[in-house]
C-alpha positions as CSV (number, residue, x, y, z in Angstrom):
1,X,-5.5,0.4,-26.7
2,X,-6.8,1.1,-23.2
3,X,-6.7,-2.8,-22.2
4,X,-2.8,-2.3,-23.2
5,X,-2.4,-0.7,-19.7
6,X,-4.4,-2.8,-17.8
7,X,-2.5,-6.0,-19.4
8,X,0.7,-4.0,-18.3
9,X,-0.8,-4.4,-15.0
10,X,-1.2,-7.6,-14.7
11,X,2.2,-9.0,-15.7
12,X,3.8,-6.5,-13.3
13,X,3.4,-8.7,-10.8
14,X,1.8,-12.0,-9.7
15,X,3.3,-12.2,-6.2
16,X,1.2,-12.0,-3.2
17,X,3.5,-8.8,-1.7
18,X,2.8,-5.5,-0.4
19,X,2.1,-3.0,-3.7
20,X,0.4,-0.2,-4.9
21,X,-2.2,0.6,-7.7
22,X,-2.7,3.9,-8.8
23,X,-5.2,4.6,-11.1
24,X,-6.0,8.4,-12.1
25,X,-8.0,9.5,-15.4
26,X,-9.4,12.8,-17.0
27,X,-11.3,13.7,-19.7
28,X,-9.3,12.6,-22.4
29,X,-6.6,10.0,-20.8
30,X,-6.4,7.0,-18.3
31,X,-3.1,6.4,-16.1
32,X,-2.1,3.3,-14.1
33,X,0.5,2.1,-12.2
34,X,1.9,0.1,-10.1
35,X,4.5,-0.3,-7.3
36,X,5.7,-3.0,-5.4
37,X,9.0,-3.1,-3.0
38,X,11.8,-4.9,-3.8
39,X,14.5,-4.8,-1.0
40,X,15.2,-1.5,-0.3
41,X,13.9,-0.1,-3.4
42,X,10.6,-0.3,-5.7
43,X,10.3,-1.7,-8.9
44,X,7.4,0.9,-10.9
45,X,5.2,0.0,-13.6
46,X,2.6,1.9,-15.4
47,X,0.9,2.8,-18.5
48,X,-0.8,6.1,-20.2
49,X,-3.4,6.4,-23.2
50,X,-4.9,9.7,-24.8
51,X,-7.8,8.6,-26.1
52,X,-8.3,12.3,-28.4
53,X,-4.7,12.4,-29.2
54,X,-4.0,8.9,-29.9
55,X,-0.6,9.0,-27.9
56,X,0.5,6.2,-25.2
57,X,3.5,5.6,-22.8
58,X,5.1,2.4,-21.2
59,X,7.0,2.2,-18.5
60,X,9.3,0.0,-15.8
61,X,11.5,1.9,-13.3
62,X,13.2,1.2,-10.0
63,X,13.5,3.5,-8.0
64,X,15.2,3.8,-4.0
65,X,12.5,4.7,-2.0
66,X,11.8,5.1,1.6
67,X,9.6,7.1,4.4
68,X,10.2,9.3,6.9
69,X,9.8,12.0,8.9
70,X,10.9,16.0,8.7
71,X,10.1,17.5,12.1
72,X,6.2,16.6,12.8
73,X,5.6,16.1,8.9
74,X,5.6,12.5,7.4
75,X,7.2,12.2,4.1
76,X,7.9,9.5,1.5
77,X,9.9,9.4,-1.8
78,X,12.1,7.9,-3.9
79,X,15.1,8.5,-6.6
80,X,15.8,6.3,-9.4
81,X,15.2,5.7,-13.0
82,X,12.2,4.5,-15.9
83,X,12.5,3.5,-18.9
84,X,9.9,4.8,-21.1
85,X,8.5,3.3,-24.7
86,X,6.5,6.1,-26.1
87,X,4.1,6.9,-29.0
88,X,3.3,10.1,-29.7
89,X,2.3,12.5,-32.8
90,X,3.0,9.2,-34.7
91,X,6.1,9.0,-34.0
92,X,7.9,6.4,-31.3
93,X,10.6,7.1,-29.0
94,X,12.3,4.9,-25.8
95,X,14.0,7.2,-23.3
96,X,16.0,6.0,-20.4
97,X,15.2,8.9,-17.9
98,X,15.7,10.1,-14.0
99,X,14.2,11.2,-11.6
100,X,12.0,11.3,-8.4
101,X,9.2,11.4,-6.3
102,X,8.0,13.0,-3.3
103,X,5.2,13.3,-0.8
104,X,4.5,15.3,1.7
105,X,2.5,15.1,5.0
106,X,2.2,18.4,6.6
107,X,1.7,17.5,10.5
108,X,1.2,13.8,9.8
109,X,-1.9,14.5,8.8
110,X,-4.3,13.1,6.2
111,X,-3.9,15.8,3.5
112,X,-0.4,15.9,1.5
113,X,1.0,16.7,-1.3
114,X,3.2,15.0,-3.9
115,X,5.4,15.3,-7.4
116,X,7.4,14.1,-9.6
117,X,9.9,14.9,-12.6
118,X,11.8,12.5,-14.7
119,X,13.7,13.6,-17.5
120,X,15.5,12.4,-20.5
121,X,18.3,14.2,-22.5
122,X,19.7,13.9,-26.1
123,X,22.1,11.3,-24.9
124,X,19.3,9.0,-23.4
125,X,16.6,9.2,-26.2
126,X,16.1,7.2,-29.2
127,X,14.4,6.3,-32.2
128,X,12.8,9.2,-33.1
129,X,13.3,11.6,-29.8
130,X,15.1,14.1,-29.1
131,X,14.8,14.5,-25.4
132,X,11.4,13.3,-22.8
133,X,9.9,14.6,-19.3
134,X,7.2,13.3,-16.9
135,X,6.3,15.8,-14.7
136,X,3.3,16.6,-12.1
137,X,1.5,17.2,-9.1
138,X,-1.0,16.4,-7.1
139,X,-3.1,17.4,-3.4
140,X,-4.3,14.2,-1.7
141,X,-6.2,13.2,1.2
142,X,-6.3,9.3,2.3
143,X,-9.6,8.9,2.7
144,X,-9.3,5.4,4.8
145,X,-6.1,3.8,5.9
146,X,-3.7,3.3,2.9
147,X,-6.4,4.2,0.4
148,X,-6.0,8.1,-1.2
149,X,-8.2,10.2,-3.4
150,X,-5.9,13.2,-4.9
151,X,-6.5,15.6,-8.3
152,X,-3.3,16.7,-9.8
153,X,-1.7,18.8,-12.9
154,X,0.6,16.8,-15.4
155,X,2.9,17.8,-18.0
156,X,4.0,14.7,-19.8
157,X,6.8,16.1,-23.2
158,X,8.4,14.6,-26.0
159,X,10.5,16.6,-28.4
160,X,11.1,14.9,-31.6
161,X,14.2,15.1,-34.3
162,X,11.9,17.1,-36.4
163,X,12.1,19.4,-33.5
164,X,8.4,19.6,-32.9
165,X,7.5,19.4,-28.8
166,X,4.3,17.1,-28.7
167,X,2.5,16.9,-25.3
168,X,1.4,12.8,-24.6
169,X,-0.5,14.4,-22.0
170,X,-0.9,17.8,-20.1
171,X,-3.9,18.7,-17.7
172,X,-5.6,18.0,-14.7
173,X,-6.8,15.0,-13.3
174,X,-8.3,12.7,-10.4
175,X,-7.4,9.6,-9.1
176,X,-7.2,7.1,-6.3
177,X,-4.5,4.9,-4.7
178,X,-4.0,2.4,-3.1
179,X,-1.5,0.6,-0.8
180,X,-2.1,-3.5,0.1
């Protein structure tokens, strides 16, 4: 199931352009993603597995996205939407959801922070969901140019017709990303 993620991966993209890979993992789970610009915006694609809990996420997104700066700080983000294909407490559910992302460079300096939330309501959810988020943060530090080490806090939420509220994921992590 892991390779599932990686073969996500791949396809994203086999253009020789600018991108991202993101990779973070804890004790239990293994993320990746990856983004790569497309005009003005980025087109997202990534991939979660809980090993203990047997639970895994899909998803594609675009999302508007630019950098800039507030006062001496550098900042980058972007607002758009995923769509998600999730199994989780043996059930499945697809979730169109929206969202953003942020990070933060205090004093353009090499330590930031960063989060996200996407979320999902009734209206958006299917098969056998109810309603979805993705949400977390993270403290980073880019260790060289364009390559970042960070640890961060997810909560990552299903809630099902049977109106249980299965986490795919919750916890701590650490990961590195980078931009070529």
């Amino acid at each position: 199931m892991r390779w599932i993620v990686f073969a996500v991966l791949a396809l994203a993209n086999v253009t020789a352009t600018a991108g991202t890979l993101d990779i973070n993992l804890s004790n239990d789970t293994i993320e990746a993603k990856y983004d790569n610009p497309f005009g003005a915006a980025d087109w997202t694609f990534g991939g979660m597995y809980n090993r203990d809990d047997k639970n895994y996420l899909f998803n594609i997104g675009l999302l508007a996205a630019g950098e800039g700066n507030a006062g001496k700080s550098r900042v980058a983000g972007g607002l758009g939407g995923k769509v998600y294909a999730i199994h989780v407490a043996g059930s499945d559910v697809a979730a169109l959801a929206l969202g953003g992302q942020l990070r933060w460079f205090p004093n353009n300096g090499n330590f930031g922070f960063g989060g996200y939330a996407f979320y999902a309501p009734k209206v958006v959810t299917f098969i056998d969901g109810k309603n979805f988020y993705d949400t977390g943060l993270r403290a980073e530090v880019e260790v060289f140019r364009n390559s970042f080490a960070y640890v961060g806090v997810r909560w990552t939420r299903a809630e099902l017709e049977d109106g249980s509220q299965p986490y795919i994921d919750r916890g701590g992590y650490v990961g590195l990303m980078v931009n070529f």
